[in-house]
Jmol script that loads the backbone (N, CA, C; Angstrom):
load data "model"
ATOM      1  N   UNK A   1     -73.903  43.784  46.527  1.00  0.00           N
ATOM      2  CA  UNK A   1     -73.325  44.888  45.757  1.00  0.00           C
ATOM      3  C   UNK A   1     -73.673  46.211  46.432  1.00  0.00           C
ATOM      4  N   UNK A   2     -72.820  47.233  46.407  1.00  0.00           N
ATOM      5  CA  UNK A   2     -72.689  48.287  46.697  1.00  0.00           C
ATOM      6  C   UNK A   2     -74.220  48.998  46.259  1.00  0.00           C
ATOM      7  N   UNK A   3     -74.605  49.424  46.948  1.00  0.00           N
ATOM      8  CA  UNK A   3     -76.530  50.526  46.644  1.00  0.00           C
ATOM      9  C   UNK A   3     -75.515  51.559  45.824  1.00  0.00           C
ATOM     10  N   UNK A   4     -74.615  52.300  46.087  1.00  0.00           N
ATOM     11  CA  UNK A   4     -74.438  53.376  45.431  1.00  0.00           C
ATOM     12  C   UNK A   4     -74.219  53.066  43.868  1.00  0.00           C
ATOM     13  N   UNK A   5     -73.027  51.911  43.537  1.00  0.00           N
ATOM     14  CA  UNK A   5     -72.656  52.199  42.607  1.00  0.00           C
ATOM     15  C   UNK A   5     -73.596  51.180  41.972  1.00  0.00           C
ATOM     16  N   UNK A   6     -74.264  50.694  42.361  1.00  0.00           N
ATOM     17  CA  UNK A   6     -75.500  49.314  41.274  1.00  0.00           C
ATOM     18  C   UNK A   6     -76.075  50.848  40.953  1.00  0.00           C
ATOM     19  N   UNK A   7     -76.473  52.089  41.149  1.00  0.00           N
ATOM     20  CA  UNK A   7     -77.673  53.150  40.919  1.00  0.00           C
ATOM     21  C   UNK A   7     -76.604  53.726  39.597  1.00  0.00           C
ATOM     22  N   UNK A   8     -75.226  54.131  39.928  1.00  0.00           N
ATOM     23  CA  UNK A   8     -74.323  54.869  38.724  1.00  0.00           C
ATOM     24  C   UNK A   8     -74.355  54.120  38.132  1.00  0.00           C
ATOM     25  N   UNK A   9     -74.487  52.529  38.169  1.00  0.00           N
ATOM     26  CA  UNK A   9     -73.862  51.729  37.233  1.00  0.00           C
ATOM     27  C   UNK A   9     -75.239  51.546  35.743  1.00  0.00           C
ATOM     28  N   UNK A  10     -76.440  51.527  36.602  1.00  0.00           N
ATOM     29  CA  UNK A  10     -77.832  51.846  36.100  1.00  0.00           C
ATOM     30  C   UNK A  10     -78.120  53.397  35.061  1.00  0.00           C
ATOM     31  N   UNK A  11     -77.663  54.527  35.807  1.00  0.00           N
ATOM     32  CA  UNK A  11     -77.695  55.523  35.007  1.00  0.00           C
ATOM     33  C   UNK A  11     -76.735  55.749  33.886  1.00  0.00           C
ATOM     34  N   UNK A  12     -75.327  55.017  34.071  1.00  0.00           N
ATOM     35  CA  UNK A  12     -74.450  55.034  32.518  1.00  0.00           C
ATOM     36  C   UNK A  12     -74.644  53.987  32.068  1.00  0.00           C
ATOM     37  N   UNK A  13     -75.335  53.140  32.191  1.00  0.00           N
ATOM     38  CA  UNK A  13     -75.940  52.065  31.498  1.00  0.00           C
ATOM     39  C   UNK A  13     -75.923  52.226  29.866  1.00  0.00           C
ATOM     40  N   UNK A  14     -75.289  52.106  28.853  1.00  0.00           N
ATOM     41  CA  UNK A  14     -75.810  52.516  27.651  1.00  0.00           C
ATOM     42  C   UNK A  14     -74.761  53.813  26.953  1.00  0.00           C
ATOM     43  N   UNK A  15     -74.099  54.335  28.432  1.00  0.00           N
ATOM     44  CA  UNK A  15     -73.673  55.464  27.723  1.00  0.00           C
ATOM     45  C   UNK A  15     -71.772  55.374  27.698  1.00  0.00           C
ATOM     46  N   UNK A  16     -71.605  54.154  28.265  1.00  0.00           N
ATOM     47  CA  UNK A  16     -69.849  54.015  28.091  1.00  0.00           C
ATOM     48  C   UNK A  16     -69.638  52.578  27.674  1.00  0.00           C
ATOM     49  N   UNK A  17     -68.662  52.139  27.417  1.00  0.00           N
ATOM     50  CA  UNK A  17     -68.110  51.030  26.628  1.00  0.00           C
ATOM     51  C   UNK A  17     -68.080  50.081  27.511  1.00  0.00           C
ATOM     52  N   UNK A  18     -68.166  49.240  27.890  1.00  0.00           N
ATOM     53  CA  UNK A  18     -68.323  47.963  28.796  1.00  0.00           C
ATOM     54  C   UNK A  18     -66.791  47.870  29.441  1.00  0.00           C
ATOM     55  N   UNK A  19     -65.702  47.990  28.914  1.00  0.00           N
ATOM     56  CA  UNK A  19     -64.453  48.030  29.129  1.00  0.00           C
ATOM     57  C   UNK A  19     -63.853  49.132  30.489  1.00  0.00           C
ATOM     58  N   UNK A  20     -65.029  50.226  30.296  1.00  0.00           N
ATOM     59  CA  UNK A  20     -64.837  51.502  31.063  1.00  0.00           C
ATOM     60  C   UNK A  20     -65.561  51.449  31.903  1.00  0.00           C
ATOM     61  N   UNK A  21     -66.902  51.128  31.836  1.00  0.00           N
ATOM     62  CA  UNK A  21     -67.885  50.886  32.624  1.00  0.00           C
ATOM     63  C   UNK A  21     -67.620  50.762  34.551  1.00  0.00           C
ATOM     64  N   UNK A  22     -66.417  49.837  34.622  1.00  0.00           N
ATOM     65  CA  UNK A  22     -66.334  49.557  36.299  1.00  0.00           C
ATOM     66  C   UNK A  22     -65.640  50.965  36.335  1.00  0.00           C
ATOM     67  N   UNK A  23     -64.411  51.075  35.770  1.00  0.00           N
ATOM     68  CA  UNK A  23     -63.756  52.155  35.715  1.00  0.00           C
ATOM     69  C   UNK A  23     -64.260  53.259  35.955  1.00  0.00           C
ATOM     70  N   UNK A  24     -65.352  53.308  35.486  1.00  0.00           N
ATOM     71  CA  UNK A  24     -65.974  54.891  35.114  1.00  0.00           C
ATOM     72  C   UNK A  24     -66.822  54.663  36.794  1.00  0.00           C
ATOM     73  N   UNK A  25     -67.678  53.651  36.941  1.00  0.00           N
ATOM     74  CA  UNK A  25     -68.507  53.307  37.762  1.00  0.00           C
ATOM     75  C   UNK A  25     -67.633  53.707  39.284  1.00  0.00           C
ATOM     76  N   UNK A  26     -66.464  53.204  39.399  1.00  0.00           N
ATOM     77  CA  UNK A  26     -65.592  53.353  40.788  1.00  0.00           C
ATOM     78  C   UNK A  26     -65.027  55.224  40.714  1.00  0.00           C
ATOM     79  N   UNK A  27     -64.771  55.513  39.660  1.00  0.00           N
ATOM     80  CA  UNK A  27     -64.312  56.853  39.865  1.00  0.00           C
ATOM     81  C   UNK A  27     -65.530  57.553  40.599  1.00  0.00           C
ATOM     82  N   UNK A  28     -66.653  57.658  39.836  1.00  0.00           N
ATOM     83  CA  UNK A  28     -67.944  58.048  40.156  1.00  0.00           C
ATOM     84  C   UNK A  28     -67.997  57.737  41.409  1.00  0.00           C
ATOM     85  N   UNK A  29     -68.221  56.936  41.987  1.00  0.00           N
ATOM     86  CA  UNK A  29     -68.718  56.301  43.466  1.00  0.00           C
ATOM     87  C   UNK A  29     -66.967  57.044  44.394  1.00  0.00           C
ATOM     88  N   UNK A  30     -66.158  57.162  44.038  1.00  0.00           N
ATOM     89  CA  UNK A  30     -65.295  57.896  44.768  1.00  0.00           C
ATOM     90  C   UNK A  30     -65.509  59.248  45.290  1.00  0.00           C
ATOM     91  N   UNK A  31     -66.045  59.719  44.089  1.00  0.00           N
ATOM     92  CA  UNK A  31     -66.334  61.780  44.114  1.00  0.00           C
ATOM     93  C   UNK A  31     -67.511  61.499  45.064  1.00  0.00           C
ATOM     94  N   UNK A  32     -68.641  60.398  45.129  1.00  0.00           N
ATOM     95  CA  UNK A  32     -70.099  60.451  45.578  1.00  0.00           C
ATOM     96  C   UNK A  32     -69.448  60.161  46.887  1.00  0.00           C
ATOM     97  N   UNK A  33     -68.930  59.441  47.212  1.00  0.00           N
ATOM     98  CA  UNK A  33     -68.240  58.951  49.154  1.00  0.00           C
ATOM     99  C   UNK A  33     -67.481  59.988  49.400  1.00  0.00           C
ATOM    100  N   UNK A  34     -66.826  60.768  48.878  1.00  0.00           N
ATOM    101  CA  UNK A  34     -65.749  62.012  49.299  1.00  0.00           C
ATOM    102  C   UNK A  34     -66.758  62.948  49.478  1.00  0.00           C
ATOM    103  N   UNK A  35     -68.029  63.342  48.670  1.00  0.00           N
ATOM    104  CA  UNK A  35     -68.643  64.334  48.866  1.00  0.00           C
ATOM    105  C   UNK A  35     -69.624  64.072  50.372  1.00  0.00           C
ATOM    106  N   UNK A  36     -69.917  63.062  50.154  1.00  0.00           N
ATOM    107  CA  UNK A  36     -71.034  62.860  51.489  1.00  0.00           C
ATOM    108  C   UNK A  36     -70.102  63.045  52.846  1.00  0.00           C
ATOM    109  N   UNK A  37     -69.242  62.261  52.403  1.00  0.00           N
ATOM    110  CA  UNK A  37     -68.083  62.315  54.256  1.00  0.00           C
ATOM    111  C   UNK A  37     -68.053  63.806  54.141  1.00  0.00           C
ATOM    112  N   UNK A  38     -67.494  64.874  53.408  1.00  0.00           N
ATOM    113  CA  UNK A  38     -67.416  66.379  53.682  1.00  0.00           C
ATOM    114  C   UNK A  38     -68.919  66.747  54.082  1.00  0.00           C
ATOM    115  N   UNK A  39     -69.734  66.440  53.510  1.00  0.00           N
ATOM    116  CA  UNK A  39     -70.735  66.895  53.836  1.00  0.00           C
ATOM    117  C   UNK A  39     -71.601  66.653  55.041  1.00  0.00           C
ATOM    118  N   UNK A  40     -71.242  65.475  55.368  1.00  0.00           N
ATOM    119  CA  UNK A  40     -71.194  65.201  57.228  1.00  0.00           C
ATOM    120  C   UNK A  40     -70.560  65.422  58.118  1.00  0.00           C
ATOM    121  N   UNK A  41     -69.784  66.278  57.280  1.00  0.00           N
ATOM    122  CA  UNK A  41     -68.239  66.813  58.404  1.00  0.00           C
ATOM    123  C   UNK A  41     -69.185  68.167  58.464  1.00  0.00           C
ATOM    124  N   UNK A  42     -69.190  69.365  57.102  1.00  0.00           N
ATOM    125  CA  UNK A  42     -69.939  70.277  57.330  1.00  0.00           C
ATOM    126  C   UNK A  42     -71.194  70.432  58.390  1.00  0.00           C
ATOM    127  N   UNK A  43     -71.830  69.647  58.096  1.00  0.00           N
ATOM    128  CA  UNK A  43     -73.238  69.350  59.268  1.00  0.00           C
ATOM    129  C   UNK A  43     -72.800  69.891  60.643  1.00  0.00           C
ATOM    130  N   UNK A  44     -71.836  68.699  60.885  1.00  0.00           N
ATOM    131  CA  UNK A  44     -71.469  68.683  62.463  1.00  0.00           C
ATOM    132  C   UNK A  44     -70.746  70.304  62.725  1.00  0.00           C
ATOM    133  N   UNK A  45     -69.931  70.830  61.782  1.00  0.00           N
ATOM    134  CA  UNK A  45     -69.424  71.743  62.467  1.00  0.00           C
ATOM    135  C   UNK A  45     -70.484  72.802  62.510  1.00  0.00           C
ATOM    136  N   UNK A  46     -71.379  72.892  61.359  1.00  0.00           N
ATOM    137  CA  UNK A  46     -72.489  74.182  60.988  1.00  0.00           C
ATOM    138  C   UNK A  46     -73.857  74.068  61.861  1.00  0.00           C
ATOM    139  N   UNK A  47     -73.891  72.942  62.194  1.00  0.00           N
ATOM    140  CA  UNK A  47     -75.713  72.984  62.370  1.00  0.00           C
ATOM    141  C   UNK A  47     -75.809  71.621  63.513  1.00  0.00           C
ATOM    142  N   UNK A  48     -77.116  72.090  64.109  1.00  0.00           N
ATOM    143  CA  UNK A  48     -77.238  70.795  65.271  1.00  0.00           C
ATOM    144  C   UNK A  48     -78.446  69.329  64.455  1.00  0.00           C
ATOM    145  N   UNK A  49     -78.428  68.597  64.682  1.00  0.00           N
ATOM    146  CA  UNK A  49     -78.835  67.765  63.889  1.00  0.00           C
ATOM    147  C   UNK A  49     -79.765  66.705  64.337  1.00  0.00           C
ATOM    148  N   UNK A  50     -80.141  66.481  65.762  1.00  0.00           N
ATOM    149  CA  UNK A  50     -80.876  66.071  66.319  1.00  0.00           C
ATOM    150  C   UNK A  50     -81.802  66.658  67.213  1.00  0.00           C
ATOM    151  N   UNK A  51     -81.480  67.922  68.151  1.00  0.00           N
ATOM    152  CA  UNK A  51     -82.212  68.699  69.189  1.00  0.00           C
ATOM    153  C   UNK A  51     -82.177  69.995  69.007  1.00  0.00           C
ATOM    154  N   UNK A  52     -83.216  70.660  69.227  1.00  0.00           N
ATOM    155  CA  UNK A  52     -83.412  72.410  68.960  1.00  0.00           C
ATOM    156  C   UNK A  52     -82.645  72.326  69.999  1.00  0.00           C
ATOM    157  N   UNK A  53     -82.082  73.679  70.325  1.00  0.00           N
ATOM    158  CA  UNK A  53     -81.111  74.183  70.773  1.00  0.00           C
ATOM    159  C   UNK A  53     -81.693  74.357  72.549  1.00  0.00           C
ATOM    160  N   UNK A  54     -82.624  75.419  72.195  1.00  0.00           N
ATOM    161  CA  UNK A  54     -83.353  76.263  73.446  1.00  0.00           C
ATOM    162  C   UNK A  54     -84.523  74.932  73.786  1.00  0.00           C
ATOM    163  N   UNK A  55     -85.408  73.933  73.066  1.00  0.00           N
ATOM    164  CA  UNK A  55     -86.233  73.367  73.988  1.00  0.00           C
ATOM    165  C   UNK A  55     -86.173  72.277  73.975  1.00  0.00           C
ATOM    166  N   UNK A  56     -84.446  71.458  73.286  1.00  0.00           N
ATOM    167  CA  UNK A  56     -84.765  70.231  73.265  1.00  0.00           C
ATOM    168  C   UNK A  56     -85.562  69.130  73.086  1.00  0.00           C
ATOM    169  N   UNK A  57     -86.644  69.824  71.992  1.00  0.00           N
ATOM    170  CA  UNK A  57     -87.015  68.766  71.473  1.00  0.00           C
ATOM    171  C   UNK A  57     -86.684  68.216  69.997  1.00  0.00           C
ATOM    172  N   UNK A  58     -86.763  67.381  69.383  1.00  0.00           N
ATOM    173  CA  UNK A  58     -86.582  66.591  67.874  1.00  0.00           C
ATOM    174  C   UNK A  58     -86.543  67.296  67.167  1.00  0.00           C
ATOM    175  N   UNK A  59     -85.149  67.927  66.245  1.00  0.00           N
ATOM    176  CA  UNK A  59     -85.683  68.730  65.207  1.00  0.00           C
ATOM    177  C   UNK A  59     -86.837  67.630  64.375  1.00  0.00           C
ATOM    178  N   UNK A  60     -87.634  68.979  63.717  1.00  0.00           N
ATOM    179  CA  UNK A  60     -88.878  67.907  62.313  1.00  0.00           C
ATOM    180  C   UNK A  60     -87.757  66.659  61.320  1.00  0.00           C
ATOM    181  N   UNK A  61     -87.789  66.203  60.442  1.00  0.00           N
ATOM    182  CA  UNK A  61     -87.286  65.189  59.943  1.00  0.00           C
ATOM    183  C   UNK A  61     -87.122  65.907  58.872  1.00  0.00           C
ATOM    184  N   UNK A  62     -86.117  66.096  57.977  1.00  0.00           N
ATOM    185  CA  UNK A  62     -85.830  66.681  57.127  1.00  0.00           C
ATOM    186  C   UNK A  62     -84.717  68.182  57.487  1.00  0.00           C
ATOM    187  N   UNK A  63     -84.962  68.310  58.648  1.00  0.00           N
ATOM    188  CA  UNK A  63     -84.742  69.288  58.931  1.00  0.00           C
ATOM    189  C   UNK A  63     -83.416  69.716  60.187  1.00  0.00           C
ATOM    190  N   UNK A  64     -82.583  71.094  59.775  1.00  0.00           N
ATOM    191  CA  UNK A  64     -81.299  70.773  60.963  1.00  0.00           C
ATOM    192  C   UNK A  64     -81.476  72.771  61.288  1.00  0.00           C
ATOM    193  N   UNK A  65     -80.861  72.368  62.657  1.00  0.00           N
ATOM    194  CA  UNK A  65     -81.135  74.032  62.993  1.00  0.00           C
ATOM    195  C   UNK A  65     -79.567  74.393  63.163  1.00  0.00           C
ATOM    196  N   UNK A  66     -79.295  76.178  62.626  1.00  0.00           N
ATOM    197  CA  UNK A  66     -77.985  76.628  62.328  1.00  0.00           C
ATOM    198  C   UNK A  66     -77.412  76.757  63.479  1.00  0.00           C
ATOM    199  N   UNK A  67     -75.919  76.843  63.717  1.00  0.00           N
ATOM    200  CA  UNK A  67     -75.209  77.033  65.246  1.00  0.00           C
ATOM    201  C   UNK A  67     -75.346  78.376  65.194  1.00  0.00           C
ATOM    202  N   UNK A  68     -75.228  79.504  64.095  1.00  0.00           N
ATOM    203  CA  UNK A  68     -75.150  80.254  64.052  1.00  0.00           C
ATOM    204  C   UNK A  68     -76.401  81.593  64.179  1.00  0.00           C
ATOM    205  N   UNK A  69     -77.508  80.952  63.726  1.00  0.00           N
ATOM    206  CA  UNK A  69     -78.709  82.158  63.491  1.00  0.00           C
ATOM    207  C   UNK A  69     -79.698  81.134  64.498  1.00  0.00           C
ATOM    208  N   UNK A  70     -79.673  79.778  64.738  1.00  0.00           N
ATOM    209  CA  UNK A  70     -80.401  79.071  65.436  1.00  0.00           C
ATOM    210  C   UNK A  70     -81.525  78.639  64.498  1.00  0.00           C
ATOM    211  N   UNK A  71     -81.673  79.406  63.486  1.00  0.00           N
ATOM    212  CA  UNK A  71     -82.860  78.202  62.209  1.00  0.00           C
ATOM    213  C   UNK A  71     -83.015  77.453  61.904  1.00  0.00           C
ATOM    214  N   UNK A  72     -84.196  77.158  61.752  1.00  0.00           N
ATOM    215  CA  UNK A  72     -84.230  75.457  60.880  1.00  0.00           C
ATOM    216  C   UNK A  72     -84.564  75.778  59.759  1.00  0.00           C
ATOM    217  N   UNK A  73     -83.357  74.776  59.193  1.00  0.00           N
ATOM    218  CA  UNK A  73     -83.721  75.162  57.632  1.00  0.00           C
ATOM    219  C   UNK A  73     -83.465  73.357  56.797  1.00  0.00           C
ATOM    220  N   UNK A  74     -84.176  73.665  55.486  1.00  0.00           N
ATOM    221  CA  UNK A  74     -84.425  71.863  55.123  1.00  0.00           C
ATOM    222  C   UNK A  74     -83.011  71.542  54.376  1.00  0.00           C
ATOM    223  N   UNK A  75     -82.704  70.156  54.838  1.00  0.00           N
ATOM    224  CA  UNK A  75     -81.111  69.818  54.344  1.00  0.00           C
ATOM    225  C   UNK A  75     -80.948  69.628  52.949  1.00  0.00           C
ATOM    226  N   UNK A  76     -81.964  70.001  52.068  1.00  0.00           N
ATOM    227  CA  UNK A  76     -81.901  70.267  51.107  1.00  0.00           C
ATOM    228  C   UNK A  76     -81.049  71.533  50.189  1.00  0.00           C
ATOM    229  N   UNK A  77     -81.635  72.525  51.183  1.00  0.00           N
ATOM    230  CA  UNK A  77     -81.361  74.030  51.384  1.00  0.00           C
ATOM    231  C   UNK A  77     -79.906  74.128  51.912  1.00  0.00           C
ATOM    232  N   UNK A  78     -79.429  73.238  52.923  1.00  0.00           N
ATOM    233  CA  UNK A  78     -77.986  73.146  53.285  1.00  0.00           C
ATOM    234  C   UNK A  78     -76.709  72.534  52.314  1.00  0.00           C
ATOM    235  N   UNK A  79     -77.111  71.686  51.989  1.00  0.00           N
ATOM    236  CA  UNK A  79     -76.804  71.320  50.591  1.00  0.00           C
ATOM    237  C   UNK A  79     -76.708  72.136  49.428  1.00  0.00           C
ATOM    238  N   UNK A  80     -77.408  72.912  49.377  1.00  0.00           N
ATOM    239  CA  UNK A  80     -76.529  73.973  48.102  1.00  0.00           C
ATOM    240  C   UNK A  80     -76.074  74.801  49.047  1.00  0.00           C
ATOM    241  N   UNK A  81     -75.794  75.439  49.983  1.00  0.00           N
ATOM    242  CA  UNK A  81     -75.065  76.277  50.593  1.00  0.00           C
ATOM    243  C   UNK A  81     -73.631  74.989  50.916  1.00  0.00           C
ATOM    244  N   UNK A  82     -73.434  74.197  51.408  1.00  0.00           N
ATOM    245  CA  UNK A  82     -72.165  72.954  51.314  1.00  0.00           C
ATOM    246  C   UNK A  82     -71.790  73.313  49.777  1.00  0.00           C
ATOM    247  N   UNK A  83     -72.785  72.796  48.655  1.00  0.00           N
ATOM    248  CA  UNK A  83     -71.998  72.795  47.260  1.00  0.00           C
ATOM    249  C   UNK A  83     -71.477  74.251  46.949  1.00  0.00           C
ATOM    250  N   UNK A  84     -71.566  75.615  47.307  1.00  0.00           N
ATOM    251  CA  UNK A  84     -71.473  76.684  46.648  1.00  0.00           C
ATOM    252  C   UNK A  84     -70.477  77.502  47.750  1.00  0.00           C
ATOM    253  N   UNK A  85     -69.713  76.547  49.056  1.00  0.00           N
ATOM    254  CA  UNK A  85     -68.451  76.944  49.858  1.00  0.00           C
ATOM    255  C   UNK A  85     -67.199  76.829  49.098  1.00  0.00           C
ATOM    256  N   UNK A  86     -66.711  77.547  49.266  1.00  0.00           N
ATOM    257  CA  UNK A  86     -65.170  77.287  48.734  1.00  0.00           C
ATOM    258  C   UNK A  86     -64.031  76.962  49.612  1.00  0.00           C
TER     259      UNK A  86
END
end "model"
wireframe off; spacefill off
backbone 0.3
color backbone group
């Protein structure tokens, strides 16, 4: 079974009708795969994701440096800047 949707299927557990449940479960897991593919599209065009720029070594783990200002900043932090683009 799918990791994503056994986790949605776990958190509405209780809270939709058994009838709706896959229903509800596949819509969910649609918006969650559409958002991640954009959001790995964003990456690649915004930020480098494996090597600092200037010394080639490993960015830290957690962490991606901007094409633009050259920072590293935590993909946490990139992630609400992705959710809050229009």
């Amino acid at each position: 079974m799918n990791k994503i949707k056994e986790q949605l299927r776990l958190k509405m557990l209780g809270q939709l009708s058994d009838e709706k449940t896959e229903l509800d479960v596949d819509n969910a897991y649609s918006v969650v795969r559409d958002v991640a593919v954009s959001f790995s599209v964003f990456c690649v065009e915004n930020y480098h994701t494996e090597f600092e720029t200037w010394t080639r070594d490993s960015l830290p783990k957690g962490k991606i440096q901007s094409k633009k200002s050259y920072g590293l900043l935590d993909i946490e932090e990139v992630f609400k800047i992705f959710e809050n683009e229009k």
